[in-house]
FIMI-72073 format. One record per atom (N, C-alpha, C): residue number from 1; atom name; x, y, z. Coordinates in steps of 0.2 Angstrom, whole numbers, m for minus. Each point is the difference from the previous one (the first is absolute). Example, Ala and Ser with C-alpha at 12.3 -4.5 7.8 and 13.67 -1.06 7.14 Angstrom:
# FIMI-72073
+------+------+-------+-------+-------+
! resi ! name !     u !     v !     w !
+------+------+-------+-------+-------+
!    1 !    N !    66 !   m28 !    39 !
!    1 !   CA !    m4 !     6 !     0 !
!    1 !    C !     4 !     6 !     0 !
!    2 !    N !    m2 !     5 !    m4 !
!    2 !   CA !     4 !     6 !     1 !
!    2 !    C !    m4 !     5 !     3 !
+------+------+-------+-------+-------+
***
This chain:
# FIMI-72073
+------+------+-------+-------+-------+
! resi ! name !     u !     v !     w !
+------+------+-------+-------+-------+
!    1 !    N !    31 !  m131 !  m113 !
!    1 !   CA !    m6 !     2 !     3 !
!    1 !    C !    m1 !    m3 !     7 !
!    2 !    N !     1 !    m7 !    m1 !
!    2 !   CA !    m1 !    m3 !     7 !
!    2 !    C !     6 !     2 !     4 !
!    3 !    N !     7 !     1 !    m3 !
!    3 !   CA !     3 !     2 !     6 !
!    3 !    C !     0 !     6 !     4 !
!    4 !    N !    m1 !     6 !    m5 !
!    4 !   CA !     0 !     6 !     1 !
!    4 !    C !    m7 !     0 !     5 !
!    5 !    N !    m4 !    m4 !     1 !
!    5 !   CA !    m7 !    m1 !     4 !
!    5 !    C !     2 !    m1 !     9 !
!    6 !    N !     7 !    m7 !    m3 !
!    6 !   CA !     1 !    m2 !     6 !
!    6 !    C !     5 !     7 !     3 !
!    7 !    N !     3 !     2 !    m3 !
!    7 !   CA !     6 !     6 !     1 !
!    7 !    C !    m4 !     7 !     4 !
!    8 !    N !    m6 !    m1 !    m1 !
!    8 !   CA !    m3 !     6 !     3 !
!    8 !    C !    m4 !    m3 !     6 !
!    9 !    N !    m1 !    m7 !     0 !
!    9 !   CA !    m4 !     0 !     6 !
!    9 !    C !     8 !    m3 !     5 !
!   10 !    N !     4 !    m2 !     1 !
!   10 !   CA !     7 !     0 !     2 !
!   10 !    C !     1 !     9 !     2 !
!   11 !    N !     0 !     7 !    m3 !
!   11 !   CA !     0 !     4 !     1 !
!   11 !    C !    m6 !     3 !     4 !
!   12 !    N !    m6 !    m2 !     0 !
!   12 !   CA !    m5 !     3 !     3 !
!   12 !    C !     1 !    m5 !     7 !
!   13 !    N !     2 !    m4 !     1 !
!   13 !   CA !     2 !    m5 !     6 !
!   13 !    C !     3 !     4 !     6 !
!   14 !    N !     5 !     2 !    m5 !
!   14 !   CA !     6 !     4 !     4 !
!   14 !    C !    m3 !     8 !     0 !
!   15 !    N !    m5 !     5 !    m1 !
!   15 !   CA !     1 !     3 !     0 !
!   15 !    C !    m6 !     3 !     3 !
!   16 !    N !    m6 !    m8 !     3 !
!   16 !   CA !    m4 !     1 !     6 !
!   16 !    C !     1 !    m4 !     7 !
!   17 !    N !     7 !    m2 !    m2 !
!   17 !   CA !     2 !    m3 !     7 !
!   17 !    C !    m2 !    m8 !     0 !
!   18 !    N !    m1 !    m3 !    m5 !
!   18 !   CA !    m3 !    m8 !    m1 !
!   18 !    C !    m7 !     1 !    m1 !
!   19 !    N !    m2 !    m7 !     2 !
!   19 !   CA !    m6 !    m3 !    m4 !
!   19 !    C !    m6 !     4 !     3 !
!   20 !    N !     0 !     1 !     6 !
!   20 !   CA !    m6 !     3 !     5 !
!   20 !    C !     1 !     7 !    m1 !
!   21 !    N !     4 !     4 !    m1 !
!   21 !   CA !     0 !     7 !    m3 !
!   21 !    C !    m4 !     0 !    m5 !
!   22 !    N !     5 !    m3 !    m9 !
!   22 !   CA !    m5 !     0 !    m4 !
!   22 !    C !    m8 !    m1 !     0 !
!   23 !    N !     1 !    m7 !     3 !
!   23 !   CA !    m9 !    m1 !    m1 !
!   23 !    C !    m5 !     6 !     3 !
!   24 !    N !     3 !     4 !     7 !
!   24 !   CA !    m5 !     2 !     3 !
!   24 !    C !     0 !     7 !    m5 !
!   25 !    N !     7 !     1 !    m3 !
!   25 !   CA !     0 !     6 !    m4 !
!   25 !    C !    m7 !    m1 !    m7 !
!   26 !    N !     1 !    m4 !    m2 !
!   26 !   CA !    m5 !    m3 !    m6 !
!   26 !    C !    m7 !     0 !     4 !
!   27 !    N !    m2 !    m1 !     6 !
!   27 !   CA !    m7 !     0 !     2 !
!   27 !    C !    m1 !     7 !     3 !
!   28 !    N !     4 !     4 !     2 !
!   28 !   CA !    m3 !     5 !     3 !
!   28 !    C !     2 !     8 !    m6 !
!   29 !    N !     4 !    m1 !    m5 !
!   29 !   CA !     2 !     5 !    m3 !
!   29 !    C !    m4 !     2 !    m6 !
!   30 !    N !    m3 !    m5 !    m1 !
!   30 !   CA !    m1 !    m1 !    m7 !
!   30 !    C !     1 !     0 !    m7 !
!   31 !    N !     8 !     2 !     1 !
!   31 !   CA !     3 !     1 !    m4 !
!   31 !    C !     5 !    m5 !    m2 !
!   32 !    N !     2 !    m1 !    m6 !
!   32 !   CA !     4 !    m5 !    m4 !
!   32 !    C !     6 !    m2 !     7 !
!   33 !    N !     1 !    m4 !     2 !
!   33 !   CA !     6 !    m1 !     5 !
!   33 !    C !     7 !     2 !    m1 !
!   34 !    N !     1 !    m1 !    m7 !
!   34 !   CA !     8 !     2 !    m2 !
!   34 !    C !     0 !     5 !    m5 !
!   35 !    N !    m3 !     5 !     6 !
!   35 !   CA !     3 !     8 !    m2 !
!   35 !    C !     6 !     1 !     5 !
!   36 !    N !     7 !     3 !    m4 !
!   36 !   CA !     2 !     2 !     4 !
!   36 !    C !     3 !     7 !    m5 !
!   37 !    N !     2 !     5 !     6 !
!   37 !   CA !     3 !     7 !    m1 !
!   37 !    C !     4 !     1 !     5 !
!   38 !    N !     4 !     7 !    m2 !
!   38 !   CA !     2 !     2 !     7 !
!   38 !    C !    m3 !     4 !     6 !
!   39 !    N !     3 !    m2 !     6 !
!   39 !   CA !    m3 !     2 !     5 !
!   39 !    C !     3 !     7 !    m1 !
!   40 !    N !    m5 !     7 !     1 !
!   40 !   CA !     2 !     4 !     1 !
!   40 !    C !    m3 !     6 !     6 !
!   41 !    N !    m2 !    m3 !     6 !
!   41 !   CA !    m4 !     1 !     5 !
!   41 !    C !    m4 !    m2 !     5 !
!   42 !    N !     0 !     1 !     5 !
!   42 !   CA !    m5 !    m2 !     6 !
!   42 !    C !    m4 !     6 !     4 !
!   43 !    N !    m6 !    m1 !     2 !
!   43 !   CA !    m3 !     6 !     4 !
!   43 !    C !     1 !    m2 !     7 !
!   44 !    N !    m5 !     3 !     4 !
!   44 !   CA !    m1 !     0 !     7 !
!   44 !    C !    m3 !    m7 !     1 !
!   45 !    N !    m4 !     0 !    m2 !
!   45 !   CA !    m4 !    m7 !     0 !
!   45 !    C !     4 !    m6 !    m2 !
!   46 !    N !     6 !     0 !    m5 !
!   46 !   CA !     2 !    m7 !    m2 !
!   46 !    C !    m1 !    m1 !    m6 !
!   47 !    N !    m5 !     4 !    m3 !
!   47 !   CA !     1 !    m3 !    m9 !
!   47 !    C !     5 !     1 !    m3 !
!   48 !    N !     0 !    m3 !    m3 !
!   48 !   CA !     7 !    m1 !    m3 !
!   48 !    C !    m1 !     0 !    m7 !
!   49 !    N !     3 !     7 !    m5 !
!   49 !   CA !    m1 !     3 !    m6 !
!   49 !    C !     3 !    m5 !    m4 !
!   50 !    N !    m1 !     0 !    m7 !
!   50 !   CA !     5 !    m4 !    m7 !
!   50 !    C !    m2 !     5 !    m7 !
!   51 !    N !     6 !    m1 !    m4 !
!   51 !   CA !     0 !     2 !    m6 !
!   51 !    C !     2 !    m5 !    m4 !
!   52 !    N !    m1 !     0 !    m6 !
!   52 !   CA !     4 !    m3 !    m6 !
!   52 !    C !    m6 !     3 !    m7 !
!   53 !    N !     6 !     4 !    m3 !
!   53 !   CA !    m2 !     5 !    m4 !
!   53 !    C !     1 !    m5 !    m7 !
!   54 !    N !     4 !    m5 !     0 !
!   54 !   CA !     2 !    m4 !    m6 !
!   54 !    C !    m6 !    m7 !    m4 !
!   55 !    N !    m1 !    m2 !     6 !
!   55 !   CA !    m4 !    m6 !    m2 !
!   55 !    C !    m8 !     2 !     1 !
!   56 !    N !    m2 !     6 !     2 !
!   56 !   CA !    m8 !     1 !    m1 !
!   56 !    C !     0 !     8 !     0 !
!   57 !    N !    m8 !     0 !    m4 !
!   57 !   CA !    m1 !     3 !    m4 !
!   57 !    C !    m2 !     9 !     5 !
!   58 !    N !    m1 !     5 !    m1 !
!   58 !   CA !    m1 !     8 !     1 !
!   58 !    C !    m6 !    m2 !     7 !
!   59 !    N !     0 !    m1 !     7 !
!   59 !   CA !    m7 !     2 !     1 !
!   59 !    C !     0 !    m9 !     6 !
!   60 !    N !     5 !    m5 !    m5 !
!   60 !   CA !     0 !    m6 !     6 !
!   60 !    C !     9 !     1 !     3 !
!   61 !    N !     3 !     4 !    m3 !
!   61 !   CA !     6 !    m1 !     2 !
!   61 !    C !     1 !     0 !     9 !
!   62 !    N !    m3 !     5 !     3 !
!   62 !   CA !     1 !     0 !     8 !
!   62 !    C !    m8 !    m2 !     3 !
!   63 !    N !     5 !    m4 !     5 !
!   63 !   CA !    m6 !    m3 !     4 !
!   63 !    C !     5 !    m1 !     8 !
!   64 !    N !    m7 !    m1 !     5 !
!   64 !   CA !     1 !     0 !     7 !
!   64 !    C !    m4 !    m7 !     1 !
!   65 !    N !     7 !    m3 !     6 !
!   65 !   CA !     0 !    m5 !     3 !
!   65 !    C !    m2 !     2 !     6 !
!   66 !    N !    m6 !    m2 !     1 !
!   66 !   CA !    m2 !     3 !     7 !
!   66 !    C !     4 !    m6 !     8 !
!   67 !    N !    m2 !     4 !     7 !
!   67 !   CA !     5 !    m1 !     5 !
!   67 !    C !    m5 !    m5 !     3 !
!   68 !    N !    m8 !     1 !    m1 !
!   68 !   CA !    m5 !    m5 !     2 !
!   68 !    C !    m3 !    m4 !    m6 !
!   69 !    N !     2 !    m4 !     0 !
!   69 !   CA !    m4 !    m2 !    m8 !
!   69 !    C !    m6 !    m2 !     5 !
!   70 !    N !    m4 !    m1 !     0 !
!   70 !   CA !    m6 !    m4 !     3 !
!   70 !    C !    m6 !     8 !     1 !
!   71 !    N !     3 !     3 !     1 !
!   71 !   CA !    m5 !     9 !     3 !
!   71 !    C !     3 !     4 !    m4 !
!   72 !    N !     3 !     1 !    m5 !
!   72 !   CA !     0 !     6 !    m6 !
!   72 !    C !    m4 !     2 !    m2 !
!   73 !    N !     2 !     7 !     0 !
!   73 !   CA !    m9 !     6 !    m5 !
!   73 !    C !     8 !     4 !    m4 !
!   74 !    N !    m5 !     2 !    m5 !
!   74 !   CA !     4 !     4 !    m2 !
!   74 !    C !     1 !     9 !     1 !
!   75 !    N !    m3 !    m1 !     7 !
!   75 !   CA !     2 !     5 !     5 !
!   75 !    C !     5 !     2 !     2 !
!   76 !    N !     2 !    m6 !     0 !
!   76 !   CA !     6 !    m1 !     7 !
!   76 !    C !     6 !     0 !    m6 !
!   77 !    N !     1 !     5 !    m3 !
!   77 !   CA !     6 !     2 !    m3 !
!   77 !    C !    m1 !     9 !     0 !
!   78 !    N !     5 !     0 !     4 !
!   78 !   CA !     1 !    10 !     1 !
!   78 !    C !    m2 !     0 !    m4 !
!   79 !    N !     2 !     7 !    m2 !
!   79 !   CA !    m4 !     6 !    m6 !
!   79 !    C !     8 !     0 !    m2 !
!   80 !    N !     6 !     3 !     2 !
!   80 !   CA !     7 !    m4 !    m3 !
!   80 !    C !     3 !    m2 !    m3 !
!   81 !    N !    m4 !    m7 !     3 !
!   81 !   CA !     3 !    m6 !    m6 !
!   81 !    C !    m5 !    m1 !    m6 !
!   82 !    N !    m7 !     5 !     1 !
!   82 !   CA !    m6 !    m2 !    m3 !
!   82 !    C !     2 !     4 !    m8 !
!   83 !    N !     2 !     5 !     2 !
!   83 !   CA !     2 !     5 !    m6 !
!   83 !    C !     7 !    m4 !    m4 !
!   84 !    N !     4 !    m4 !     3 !
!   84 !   CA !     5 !    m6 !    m2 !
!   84 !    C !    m3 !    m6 !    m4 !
!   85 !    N !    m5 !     0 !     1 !
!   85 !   CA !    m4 !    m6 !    m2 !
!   85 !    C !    m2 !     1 !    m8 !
!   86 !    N !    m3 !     7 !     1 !
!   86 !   CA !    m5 !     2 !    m6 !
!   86 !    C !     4 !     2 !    m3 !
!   87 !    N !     7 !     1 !    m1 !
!   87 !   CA !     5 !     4 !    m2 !
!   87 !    C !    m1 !     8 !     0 !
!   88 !    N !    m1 !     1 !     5 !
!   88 !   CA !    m2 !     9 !    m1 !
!   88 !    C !     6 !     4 !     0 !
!   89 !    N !     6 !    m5 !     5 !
!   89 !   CA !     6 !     2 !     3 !
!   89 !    C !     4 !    m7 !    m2 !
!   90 !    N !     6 !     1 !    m3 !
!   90 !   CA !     5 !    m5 !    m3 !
!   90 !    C !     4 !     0 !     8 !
!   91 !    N !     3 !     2 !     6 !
!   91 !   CA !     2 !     0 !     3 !
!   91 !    C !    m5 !    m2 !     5 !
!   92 !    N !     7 !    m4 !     4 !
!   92 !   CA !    m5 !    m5 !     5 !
!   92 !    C !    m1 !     4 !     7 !
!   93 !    N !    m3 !     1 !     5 !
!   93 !   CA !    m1 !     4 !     5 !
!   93 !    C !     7 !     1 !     5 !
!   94 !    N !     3 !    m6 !    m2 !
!   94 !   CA !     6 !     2 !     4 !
!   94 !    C !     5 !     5 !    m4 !
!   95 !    N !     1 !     2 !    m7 !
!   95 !   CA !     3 !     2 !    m5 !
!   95 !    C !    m4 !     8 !     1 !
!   96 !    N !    m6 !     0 !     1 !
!   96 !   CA !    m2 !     7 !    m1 !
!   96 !    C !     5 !     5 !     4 !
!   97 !    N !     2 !     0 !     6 !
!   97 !   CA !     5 !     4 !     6 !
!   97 !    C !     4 !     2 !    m7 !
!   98 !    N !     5 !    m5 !    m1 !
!   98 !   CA !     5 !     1 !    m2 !
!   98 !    C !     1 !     5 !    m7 !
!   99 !    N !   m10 !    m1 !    m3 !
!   99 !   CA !    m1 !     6 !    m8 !
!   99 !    C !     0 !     4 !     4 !
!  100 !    N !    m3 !     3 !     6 !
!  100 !   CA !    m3 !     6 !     2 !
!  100 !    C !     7 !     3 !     4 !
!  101 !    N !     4 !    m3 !     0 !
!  101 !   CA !     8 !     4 !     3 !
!  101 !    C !     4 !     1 !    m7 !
!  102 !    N !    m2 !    m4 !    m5 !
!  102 !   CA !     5 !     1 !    m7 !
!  102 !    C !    m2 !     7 !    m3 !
!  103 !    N !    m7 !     0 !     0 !
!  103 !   CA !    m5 !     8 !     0 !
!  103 !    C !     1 !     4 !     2 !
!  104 !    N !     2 !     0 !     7 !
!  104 !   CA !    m1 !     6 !     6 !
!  104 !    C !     6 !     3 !    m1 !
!  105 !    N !     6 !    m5 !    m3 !
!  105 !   CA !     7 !     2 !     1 !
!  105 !    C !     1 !     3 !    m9 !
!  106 !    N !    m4 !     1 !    m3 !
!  106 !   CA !     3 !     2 !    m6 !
!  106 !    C !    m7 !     6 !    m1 !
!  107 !    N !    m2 !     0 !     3 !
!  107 !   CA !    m5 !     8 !     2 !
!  107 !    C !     1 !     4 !     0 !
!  108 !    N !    m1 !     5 !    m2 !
!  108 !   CA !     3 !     8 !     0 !
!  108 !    C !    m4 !     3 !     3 !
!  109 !    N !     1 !     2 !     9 !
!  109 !   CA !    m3 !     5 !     4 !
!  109 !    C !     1 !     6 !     0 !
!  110 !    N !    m6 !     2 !    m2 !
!  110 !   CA !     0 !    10 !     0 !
!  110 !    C !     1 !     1 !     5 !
!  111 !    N !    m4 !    m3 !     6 !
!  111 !   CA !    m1 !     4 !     6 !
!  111 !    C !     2 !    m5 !     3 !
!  112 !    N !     3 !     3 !     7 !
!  112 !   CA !     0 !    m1 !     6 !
!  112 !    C !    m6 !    m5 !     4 !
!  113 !    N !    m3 !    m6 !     1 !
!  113 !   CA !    m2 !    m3 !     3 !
!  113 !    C !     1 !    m1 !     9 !
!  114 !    N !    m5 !     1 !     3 !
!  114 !   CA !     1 !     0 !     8 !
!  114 !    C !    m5 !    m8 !     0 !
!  115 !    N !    m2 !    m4 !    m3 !
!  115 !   CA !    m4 !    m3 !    m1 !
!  115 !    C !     3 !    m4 !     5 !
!  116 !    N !    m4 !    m6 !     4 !
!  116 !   CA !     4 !    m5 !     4 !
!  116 !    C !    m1 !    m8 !    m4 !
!  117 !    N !    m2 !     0 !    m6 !
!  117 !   CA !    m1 !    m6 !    m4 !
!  117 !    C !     3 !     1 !    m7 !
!  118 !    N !     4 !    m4 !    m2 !
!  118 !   CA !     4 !     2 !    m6 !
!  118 !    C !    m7 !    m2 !    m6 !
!  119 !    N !    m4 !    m4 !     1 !
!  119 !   CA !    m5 !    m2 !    m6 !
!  119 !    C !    m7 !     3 !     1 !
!  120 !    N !    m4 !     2 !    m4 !
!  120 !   CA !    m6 !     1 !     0 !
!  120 !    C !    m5 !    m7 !     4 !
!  121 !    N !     2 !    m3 !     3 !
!  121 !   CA !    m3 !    m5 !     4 !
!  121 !    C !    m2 !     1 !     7 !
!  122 !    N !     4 !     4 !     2 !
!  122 !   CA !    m1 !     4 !     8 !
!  122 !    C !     0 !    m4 !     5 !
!  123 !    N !    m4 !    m1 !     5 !
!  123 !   CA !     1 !    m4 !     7 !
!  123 !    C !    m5 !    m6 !     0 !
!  124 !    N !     4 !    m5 !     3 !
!  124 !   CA !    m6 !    m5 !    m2 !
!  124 !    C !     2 !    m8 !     7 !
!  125 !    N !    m5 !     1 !     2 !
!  125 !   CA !    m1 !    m5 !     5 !
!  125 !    C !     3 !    m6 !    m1 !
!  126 !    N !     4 !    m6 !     5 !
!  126 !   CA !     1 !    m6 !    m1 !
!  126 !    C !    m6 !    m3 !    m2 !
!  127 !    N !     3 !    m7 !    m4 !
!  127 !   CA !    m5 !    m1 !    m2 !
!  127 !    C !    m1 !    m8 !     4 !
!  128 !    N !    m2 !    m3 !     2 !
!  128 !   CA !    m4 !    m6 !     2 !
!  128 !    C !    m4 !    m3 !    m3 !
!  129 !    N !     3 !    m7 !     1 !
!  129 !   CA !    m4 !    m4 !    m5 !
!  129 !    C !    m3 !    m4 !     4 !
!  130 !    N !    m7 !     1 !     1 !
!  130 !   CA !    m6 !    m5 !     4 !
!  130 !    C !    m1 !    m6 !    m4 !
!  131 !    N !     4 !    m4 !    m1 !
!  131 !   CA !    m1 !    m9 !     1 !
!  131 !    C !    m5 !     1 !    m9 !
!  132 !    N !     6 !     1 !    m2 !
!  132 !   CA !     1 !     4 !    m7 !
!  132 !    C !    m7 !     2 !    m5 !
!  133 !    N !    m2 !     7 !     3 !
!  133 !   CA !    m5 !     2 !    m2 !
!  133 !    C !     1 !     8 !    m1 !
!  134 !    N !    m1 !     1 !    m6 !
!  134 !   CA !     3 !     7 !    m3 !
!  134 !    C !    m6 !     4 !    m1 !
!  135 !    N !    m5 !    m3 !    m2 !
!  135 !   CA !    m5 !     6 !     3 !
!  135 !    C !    m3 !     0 !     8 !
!  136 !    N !     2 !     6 !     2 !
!  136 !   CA !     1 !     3 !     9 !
!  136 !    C !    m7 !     1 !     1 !
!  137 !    N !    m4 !     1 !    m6 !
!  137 !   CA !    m6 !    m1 !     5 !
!  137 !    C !    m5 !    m3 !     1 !
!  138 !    N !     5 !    m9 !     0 !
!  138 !   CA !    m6 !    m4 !     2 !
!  138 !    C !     2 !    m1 !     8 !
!  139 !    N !     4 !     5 !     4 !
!  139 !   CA !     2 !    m1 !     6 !
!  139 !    C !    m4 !     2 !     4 !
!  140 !    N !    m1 !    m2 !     5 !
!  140 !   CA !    m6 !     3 !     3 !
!  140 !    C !     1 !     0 !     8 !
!  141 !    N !    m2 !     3 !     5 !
!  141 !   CA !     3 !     3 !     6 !
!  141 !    C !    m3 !    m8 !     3 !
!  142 !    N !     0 !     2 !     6 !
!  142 !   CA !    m3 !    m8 !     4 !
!  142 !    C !    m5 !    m1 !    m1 !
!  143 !    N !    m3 !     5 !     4 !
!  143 !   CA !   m10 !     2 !     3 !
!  143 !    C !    m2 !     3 !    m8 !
!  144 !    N !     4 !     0 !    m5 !
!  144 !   CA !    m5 !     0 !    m6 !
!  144 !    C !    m6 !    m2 !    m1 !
!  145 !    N !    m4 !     4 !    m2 !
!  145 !   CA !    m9 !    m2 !    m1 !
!  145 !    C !    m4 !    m3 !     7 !
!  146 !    N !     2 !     3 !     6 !
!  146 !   CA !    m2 !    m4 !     6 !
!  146 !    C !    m4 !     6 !     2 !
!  147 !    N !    m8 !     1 !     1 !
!  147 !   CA !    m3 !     5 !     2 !
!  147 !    C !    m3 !     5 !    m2 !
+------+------+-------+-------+-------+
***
């Protein structure tokens, strides 16, 4: 017992970067310090995805390590990773491409497409990330409300 104690906090040392990683991980996360899973993604912002389907239960298995720990909402996860999170989608947002070309290639086309987009997705703007704020409409012009 006592070793297996010391064995995991030896492992969680190493896998927050030492002593000032853990602690700050344990004050601002609120979760158990030695959880570890695999990394299986990062967004635009910096959060950094994990799973481990093995050692916890339907529901805590994935979790996000956010990019600011100090100014988290749980806003500030796409809608992407969000439906990753809930399990809506087993594939992680970088993995979708690749189902939506495994599909498109084993599709049987009646017709003739002139379409200039291979996916029902059609044209879609860059996207920009304002100092990582994914709801756009708390943006506001300069002279906002002036008048």
């Amino acid at each position: 017992m006592v070793w297996q104690a010391a064995n995991n906090l030896r492992q969680a040392l190493k896998y927050r970067g030492g002593w000032k990683g853990l602690l700050e991980h344990m004050y601002t996360n609120g979760d158990y310090p030695f959880k570890f899973g695999t990394y299986m993604g990062c967004d635009a912002m910096g959060n950094r995805y994990y799973e481990n389907r093995v050692d916890y239960p339907f529901g805590q298995h994935r979790w996000v390590e956010p990019a600011n720990i100090h100014d988290f909402d749980s806003t500030h996860i796409p809608p992407e990773w969000h439906g990753w999170m809930v399990s809506m989608n087993d594939a992680t947002p970088s993995l979708e491409q690749e189902y939506i070309d495994k599909m498109a290639k084993d599709t049987i086309k009646g017709e003739i497409s002139h379409a200039p987009y291979q996916s029902n997705i059609g044209h879609q703007e860059p996207y920009f990330n304002f100092n990582g704020m994914h709801n756009q409409s708390q943006i506001r012009s300069r002279g906002y409300g002036i008048g």
